[in-house]
C-alpha positions as CSV (number, residue, x, y, z in Angstrom):
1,X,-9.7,-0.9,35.1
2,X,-6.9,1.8,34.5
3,X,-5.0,-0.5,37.1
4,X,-5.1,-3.3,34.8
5,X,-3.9,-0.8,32.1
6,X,-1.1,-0.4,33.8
7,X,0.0,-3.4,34.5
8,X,-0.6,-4.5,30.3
9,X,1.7,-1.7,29.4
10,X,4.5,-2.3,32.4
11,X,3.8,-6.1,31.2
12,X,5.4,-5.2,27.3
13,X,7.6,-2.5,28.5
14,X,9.3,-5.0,30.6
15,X,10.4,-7.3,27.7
16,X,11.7,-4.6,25.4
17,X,15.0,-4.3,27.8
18,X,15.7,-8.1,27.1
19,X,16.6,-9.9,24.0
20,X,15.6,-6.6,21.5
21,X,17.6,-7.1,18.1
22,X,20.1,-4.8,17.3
23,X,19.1,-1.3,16.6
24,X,21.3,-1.0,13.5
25,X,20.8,-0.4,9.8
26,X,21.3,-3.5,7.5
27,X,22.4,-2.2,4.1
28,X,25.1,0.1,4.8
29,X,27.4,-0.9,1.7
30,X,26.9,2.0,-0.8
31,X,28.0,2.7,-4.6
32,X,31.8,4.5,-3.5
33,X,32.3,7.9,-6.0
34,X,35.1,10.2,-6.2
35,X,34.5,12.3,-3.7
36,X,34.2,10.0,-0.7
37,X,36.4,8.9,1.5
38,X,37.5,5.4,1.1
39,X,39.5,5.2,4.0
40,X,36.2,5.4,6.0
41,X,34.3,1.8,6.2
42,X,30.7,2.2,5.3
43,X,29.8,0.2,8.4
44,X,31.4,2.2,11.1
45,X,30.1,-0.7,14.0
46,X,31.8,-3.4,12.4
47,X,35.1,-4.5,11.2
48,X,34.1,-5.6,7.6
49,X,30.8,-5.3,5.6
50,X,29.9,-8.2,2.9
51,X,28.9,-6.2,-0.2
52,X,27.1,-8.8,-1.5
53,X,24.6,-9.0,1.4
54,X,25.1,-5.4,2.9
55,X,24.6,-3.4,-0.3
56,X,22.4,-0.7,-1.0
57,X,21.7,-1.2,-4.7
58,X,21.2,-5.3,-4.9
59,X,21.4,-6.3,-8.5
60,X,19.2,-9.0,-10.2
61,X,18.4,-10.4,-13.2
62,X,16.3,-8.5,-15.3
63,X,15.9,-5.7,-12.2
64,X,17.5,-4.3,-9.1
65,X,16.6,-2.9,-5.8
66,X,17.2,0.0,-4.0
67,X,17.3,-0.1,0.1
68,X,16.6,2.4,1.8
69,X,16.1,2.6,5.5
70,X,14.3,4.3,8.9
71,X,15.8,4.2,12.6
72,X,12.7,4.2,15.3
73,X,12.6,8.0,15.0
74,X,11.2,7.8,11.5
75,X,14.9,9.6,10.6
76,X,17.0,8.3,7.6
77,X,19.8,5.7,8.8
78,X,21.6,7.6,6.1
79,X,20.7,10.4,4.0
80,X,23.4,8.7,1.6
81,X,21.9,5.5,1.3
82,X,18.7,7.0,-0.2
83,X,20.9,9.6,-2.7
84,X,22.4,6.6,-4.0
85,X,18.8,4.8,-5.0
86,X,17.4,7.9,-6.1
87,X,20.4,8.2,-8.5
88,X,20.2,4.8,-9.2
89,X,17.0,5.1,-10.7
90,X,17.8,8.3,-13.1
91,X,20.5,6.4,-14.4
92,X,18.3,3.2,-15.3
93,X,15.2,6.0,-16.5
94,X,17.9,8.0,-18.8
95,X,19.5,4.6,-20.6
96,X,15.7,2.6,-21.0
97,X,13.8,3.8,-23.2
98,X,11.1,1.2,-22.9
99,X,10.1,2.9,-19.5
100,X,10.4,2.4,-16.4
101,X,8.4,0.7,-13.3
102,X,8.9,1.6,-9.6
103,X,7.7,-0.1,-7.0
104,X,7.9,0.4,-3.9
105,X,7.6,-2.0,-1.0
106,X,7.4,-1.2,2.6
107,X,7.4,-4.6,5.1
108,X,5.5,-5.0,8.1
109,X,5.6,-6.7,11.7
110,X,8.3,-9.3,12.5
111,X,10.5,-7.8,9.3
112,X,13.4,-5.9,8.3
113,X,15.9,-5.3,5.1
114,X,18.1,-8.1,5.9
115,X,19.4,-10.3,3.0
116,X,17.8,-13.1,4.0
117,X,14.5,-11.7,5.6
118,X,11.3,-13.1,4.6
119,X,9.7,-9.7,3.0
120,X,13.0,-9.3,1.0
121,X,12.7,-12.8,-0.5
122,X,8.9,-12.3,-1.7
123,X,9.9,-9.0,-2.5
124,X,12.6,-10.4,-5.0
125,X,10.3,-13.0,-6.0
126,X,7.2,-10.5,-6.9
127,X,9.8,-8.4,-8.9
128,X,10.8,-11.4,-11.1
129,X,7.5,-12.0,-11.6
130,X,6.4,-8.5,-13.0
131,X,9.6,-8.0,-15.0
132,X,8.5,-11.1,-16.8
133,X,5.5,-9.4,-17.5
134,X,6.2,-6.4,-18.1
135,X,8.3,-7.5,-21.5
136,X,10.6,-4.4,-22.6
137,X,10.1,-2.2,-19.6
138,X,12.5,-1.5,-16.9
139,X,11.7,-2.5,-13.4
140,X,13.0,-1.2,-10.6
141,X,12.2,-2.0,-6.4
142,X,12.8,0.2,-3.4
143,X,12.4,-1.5,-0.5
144,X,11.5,0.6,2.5
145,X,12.8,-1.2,5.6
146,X,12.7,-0.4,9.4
147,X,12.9,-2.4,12.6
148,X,9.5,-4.2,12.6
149,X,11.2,-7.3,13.9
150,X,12.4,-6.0,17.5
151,X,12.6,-9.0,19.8
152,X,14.1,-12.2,19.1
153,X,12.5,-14.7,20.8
154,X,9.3,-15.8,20.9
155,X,10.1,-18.6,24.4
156,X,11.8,-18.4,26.9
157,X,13.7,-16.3,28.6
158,X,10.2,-14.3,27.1
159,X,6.9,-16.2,26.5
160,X,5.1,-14.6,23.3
161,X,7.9,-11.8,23.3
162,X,7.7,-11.1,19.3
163,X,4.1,-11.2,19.9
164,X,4.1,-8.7,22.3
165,X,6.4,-6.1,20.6
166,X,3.0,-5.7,18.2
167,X,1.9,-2.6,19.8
168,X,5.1,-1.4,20.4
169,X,5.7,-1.7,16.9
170,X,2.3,-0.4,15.8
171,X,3.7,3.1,17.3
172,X,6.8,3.0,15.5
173,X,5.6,2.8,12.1
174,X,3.1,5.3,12.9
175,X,5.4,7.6,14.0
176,X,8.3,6.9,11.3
177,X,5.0,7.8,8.8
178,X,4.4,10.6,10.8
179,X,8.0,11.8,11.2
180,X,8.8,12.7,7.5
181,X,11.3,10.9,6.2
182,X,9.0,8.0,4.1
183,X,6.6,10.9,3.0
184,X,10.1,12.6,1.5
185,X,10.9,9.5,-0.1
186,X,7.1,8.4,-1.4
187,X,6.8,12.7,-2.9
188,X,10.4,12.5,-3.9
189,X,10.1,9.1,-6.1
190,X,6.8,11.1,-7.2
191,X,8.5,14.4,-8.5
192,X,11.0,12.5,-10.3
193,X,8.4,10.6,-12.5
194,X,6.8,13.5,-13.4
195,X,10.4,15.2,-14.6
196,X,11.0,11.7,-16.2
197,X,7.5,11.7,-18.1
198,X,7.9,15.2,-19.3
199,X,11.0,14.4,-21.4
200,X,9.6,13.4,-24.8
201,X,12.7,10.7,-25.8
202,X,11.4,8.6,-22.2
203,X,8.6,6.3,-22.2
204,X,5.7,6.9,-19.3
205,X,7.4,6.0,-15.9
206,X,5.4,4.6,-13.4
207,X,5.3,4.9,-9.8
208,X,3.4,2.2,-7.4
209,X,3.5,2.0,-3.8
210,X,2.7,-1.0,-1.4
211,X,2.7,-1.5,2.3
212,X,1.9,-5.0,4.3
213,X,0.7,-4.8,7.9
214,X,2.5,-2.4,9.8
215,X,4.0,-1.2,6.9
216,X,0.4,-0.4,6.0
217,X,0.4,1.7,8.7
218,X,3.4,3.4,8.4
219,X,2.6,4.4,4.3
220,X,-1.1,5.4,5.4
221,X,0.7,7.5,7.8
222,X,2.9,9.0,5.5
223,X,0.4,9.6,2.5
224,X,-3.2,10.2,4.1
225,X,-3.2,13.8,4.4
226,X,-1.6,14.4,0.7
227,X,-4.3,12.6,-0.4
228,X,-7.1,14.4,2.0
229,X,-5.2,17.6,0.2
230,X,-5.7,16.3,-2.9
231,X,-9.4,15.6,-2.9
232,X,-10.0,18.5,-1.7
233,X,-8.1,20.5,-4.5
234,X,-10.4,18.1,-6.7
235,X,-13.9,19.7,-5.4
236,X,-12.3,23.4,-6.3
237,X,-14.3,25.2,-8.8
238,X,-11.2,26.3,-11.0
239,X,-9.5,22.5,-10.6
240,X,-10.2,20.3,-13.4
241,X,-12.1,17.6,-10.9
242,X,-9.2,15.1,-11.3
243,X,-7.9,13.3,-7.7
244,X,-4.3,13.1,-8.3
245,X,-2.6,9.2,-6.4
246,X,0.6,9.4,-4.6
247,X,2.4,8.0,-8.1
248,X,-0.1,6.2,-9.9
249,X,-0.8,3.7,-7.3
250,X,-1.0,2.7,-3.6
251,X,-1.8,-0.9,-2.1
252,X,-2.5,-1.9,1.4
253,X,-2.2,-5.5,2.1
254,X,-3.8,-6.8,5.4
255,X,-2.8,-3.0,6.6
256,X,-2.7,-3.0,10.6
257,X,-4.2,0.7,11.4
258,X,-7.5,1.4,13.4
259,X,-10.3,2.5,11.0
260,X,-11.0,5.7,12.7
261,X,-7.8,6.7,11.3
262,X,-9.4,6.4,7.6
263,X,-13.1,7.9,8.4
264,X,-12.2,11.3,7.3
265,X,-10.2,10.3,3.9
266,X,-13.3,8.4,2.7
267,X,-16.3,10.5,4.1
268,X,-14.3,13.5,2.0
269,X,-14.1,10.9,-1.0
270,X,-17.4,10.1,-0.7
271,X,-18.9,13.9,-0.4
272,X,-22.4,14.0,-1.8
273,X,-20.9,17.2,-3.2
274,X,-17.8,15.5,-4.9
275,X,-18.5,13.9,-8.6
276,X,-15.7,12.6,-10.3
277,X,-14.4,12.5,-14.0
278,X,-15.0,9.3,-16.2
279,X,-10.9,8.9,-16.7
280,X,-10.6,9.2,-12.8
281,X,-8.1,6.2,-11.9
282,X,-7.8,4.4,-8.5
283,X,-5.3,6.4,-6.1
284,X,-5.6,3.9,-2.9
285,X,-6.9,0.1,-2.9
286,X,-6.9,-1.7,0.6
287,X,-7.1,-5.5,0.2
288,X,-7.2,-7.3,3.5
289,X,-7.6,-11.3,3.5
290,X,-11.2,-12.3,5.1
291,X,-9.4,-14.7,7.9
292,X,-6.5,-12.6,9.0
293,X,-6.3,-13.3,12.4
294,X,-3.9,-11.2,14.0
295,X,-6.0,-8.3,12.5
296,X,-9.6,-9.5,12.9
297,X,-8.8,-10.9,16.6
298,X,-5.9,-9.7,18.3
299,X,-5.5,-6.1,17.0
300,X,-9.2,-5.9,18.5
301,X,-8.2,-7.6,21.2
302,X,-5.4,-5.3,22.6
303,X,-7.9,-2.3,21.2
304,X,-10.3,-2.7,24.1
305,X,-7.1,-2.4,26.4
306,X,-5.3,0.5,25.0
307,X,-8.6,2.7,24.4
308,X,-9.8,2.1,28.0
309,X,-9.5,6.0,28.7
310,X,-10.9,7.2,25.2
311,X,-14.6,8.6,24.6
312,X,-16.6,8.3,22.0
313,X,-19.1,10.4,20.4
314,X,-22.4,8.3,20.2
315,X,-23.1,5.9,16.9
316,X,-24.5,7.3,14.1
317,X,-27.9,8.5,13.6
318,X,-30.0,11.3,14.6
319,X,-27.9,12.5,17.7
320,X,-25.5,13.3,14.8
321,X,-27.8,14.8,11.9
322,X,-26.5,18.3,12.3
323,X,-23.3,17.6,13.2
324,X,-21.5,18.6,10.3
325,X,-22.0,22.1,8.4
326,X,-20.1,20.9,5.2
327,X,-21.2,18.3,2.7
328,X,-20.0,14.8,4.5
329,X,-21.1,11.0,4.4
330,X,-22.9,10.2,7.1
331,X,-20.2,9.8,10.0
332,X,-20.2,5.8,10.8
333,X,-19.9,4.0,14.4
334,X,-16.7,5.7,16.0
335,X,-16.5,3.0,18.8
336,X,-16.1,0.1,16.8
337,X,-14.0,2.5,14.3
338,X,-11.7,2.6,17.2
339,X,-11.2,-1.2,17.7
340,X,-11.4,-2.7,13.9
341,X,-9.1,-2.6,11.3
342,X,-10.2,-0.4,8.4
343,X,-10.0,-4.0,7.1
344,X,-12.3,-5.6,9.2
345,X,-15.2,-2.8,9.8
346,X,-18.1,-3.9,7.9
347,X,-18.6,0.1,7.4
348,X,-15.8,0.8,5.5
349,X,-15.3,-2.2,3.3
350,X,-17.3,-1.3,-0.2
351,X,-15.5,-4.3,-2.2
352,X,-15.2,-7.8,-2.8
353,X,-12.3,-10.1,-4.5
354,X,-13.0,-13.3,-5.4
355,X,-11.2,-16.2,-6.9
356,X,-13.2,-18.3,-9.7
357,X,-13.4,-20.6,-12.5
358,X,-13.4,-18.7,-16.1
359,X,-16.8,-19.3,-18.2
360,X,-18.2,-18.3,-21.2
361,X,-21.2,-16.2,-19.0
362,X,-18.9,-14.6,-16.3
363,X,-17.2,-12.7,-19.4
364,X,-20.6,-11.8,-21.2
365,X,-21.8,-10.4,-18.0
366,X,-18.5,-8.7,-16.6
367,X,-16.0,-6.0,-17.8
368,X,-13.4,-8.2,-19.1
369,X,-9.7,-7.5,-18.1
370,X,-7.5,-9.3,-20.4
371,X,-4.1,-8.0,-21.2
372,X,-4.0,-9.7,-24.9
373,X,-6.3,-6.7,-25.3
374,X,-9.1,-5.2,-23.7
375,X,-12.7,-6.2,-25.0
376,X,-13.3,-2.5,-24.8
377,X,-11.7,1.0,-23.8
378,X,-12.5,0.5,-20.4
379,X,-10.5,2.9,-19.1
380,X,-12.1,3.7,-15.5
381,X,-12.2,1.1,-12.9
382,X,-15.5,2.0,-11.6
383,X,-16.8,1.9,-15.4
384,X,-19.3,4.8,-16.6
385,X,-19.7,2.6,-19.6
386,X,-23.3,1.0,-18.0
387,X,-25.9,0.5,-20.3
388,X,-28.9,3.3,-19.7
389,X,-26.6,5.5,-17.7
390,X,-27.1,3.4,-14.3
391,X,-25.0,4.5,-11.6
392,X,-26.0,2.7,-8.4
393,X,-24.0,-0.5,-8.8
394,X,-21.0,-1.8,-11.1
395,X,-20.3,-4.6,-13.5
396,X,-18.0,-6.5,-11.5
397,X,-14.0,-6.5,-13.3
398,X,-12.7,-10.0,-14.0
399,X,-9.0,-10.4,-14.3
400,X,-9.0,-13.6,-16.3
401,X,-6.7,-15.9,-17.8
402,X,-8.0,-18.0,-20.0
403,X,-6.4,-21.6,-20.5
404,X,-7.5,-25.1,-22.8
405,X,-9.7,-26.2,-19.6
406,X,-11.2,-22.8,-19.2
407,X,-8.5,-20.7,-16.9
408,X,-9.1,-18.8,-13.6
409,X,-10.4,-15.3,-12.8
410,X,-10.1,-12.7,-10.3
411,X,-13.7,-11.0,-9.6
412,X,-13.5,-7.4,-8.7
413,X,-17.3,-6.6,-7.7
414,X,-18.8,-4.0,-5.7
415,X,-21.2,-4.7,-2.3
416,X,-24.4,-3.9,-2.4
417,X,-25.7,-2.0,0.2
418,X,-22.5,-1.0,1.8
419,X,-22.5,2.4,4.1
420,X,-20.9,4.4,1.7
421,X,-22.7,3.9,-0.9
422,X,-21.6,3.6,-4.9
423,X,-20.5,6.4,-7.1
424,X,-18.6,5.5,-9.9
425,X,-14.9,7.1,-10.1
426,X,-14.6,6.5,-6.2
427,X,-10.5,6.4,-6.2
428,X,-10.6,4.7,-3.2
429,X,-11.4,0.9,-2.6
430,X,-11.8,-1.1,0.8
431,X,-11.3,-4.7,-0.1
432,X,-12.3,-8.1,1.0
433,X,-9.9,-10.9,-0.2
434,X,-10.9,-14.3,-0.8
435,X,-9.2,-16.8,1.2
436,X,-7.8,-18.4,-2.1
437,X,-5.7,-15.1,-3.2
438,X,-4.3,-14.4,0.5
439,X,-4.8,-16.9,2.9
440,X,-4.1,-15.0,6.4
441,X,-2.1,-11.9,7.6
442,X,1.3,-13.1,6.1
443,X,0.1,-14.9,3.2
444,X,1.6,-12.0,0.7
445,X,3.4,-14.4,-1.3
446,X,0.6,-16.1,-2.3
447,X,1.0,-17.0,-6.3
448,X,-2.3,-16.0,-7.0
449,X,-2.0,-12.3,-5.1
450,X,0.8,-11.7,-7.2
451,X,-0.8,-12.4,-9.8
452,X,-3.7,-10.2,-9.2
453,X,-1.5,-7.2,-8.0
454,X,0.6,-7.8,-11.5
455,X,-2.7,-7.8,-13.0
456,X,-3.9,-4.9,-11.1
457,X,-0.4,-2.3,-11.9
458,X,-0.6,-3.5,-15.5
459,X,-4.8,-2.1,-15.6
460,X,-3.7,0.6,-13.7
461,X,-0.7,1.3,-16.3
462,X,-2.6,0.9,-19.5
463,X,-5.3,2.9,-18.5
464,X,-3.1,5.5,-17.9
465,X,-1.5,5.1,-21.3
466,X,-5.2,5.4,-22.6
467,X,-5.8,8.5,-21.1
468,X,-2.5,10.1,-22.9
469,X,-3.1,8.3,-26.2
470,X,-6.7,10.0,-26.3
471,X,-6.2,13.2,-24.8
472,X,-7.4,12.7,-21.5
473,X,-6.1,13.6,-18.0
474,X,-2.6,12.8,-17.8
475,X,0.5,13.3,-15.5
């Protein structure tokens, strides 16, 4: 068995000295100030640099984006590169004074931050989209890019070669997460909404994070133990109970990471010790399609072969009652944690998304979400607002839009009977996508997911403004 191990791994290390793309940065034209030195091109490899494709700050209509980028090592291609988007985005928060939206996008396998790539173009289509929505507010993208897309052909002179750098590039955006340089930029973006939002002439900045496949990975990498920090802080008898997000908001989509790696971030969450406050907001939601293939299949798949030499402890039960000395959830099957997405392990995933038709009864029995106004100050996701106090299960959250022939709606609803269990407050959601919203692993620019995750930041943001207006927690 460790023979054939061998020969897997000296299979895909064989192909990474043949036909790799270029280990290079791709937005190397930055904003030139005074004190630089012009006589030095920005793209020391090449002769000339097109600032139109090569730039660092990319300007739109009605927002821009700010690239900023990660070698292999998880190190900055250019420490530069991101000083010129983080000034970028103090000079757009000091001259709007409608506020300002960040979001921040961090691609996956197969992708980079070239002009033309795929991610950038949904990217740039997803940002049109909100700044529609968003009316007077000011939005601005950072788009995290790194060398997901390592091998250029997928035939010969290498059969399957781009599907074969997945593992490879599994490692590398854990290890860029790992390394130090996104978690500088994800805490960085952080700190400077916070000094934005305590200047009383700025309106409330907000601060969203998202991360697709690998770049899943690499953002779960780089955030999970704030987080595990931060609920922890929350269970302190002197705290004031509130779990703090990275920002306001991170998303997941179809995130490629091993579930084991999230077992200890939601048995803390879920601590029969750990009760949360009724404003408590969402600080991590995991949405992963229900047929995505490469996750549900493959990444299983090559699993069983990379894990060959790991142990496991055995499944949960009474070999594991006593365990644990501190106040956990019960601890849930570590093998198959070890082979399944946290996507894709029926253990972890508390949530369902569906796509429906809008009727008159889905709104009298749901928590309406409708941005012309809310039908009531719902201002928790998980809502404490049940009749008769009843905290084992949750009015599902429709996201509707309501049309002449009776409109569409996204249905937010908790599983029954899931491992964990239901508290409400829970900041963290597992969920399962209907086919109709993301169709696959790649399906990300689905019209109808952006139009839930516009849906979703705008919840998140009002709520928020809610919570100031009325004198609860705020940032």
């Amino acid at each position: 068995m460790k023979s054939l191990q061998s020969i897997f791994f000296l299979a895909c290390i064989s192909f990474l000295f043949v036909g790799c793309t270029s280990n290079l940065p791709h937005r190397t034209y930055l904003p030139v100030s005074p004190t630089d030195n012009t006589n030095r091109p920005n793209k020391w490899y090449l002769a000339s640099i097109d600032p139109k494709t090569d730039c660092t700050i990319e300007t739109n209509a009605g927002f821009n984006i700010g690239y900023v980028e990660f070698d292999d090592e998880g190190w900055f291609w250019s420490y530069r590169q991101w000083l010129a988007v983080k000034n970028e985005i103090a000079t757009e928060a000091a001259h709007d004074t409608n506020g300002l939206t960040i979001l921040v996008f961090v691609h996956g396998w197969k992708n980079n931050a070239d002009f033309d790539n795929d991610n950038v173009e949904t990217f740039r289509a997803a940002l049109t989209n909100l700044s529609i929505s968003m009316g007077n507010r000011k939005v601005f993208g950072v788009y995290a890019g790194w060398r997901g897309w390592s091998v250029k052909w997928d035939y010969f002179p290498i059969p399957f070669g781009e599907e074969l750098s997945f593992y490879n590039r599994k490692n590398a955006a854990e290890r860029i997460g790992h390394q130090g340089s996104a978690t500088q930029v994800f805490t960085e973006l952080e700190q400077m909404q916070r000094e934005f939002n305590t200047r009383t002439n700025f309106s409330r900045t907000q601060l969203v994070i998202i991360g697709h496949s690998f770049g899943g990975q690499l953002v779960f990498s780089a955030i999970s133990q704030i987080l595990i920090e931060r609920l922890v802080d929350a269970t302190n008898p002197n705290g004031d109970g509130y779990v703090r997000s990275l920002g306001d908001l991170v998303i997941l989509l179809n995130p490629a990471f091993e579930a084991s790696q999230y077992n200890n971030l939601v048995s803390l969450a879920t601590a029969p010790n750990l009760h949360y406050r009724k404003d408590q907001q969402p600080v991590l939601a995991i949405l992963t399609s229900k047929n995505d293939k490469p996750n549900s299949f493959w990444f299983p798949l090559g699993r069983h072969l990379s894990t060959l030499n790991e142990r496991t402890r055995p499944g949960r039960g009474t070999k594991e009652v006593w365990l644990f000395n501190t106040a956990k959830a019960e601890t849930q099957d570590e093998k198959t944690a070890i082979l399944k997405t946290v996507g894709h392990d029926a253990d972890y995933i508390d949530y369902d998304l569906t796509y429906t038709n809008w009727s008159q009864s889905a709104q009298e029995e749901a928590n309406n979400v409708n941005f012309t106004g809310f039908k009531k100050p719902t201002y928790s996701l998980r809502s404490t607002l049940l009749t008769n106090n009843v905290t084992t299960n949750m009015v599902p959250y429709v996201f509707s839009h309501q049309s002449g022939d009776g409109g569409y709606a996204f249905v937010l609803k908790h599983r029954t009977g899931c491992a964990y269990g239901f508290r409400p407050g829970d900041p963290i959601l597992d969920v399962a996508v209907d086919t109709k919203i993301m169709n696959g692993h790649s399906d990300i620019a689905n019209t109808n997911l952006i139009q839930f995750l516009r849906d979703f930041i705008l919840f998140n943001h009002t709520n928020n403004l809610y919570q100031a207006t009325n004198g609860m927690h705020s940032e």
